[in-house]
N, C-alpha and C positions, 0 to 999 in steps of 0.2 A: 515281496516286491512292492513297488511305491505304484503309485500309481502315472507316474511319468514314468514310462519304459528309458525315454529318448531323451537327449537335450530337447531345447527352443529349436536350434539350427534343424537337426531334424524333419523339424515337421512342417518349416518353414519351405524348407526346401522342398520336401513331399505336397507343399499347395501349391509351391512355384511351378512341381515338374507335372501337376495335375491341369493347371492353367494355362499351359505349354511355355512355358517359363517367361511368362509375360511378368514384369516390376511394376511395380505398381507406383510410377514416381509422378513427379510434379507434372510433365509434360500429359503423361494417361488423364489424370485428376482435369488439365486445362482443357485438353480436348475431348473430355466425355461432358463436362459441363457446358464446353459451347455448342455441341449434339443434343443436350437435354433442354438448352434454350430453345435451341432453333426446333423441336420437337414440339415443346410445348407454345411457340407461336404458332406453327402450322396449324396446330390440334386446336388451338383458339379461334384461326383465320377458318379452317375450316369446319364448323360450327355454328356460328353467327348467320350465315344463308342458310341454316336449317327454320329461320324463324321468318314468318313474311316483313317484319315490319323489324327499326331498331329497337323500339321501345318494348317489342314481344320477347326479345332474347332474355331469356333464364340465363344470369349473369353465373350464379353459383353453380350452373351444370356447365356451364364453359370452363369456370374453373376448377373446378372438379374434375374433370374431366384431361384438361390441359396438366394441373398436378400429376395427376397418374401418371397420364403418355411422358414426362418426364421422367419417374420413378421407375416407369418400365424402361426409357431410354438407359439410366443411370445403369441398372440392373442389369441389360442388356449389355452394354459396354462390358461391364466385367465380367460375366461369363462367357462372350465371346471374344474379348479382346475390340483394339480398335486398331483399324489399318494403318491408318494417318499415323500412327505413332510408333 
């Protein structure tokens, strides 16, 4: 035997029915990117009052930091699904 047991459809279907059969279309894509926006301004807003002064703020740990909490948003979305959608 080959090494694909199954068609594409398949196993397509077996991530669809693993992800509770959430599509993964245009509308998922728009609304998990304006959650990973608005994710990564909070995580920026909230950051910046970690420093006394503005000129004391570590610019690339905000960013840094804001990056991720987006990555994790993005990531998040797709393994739980988003409601809105």
């Amino acid at each position: 035997m080959g090494r694909w047991r199954y068609g594409y459809g398949y196993y397509r279907r077996a991530c669809e029915d693993a992800m509770g059969g959430m599509n993964m279309t245009i509308e998922f894509w728009k609304a998990a990117c304006i959650r990973a926006i608005r994710t990564v301004a909070q995580t920026a807003v909230a950051m910046i009052p970690v420093s006394a002064l503005i000129t004391e703020v570590d610019w690339l740990a905000v960013l840094y930091t804001s990056a991720l909490a987006g990555v994790a948003s993005i990531l998040t979305s797709i393994a739980t699904g988003l409601p809105e959608v």
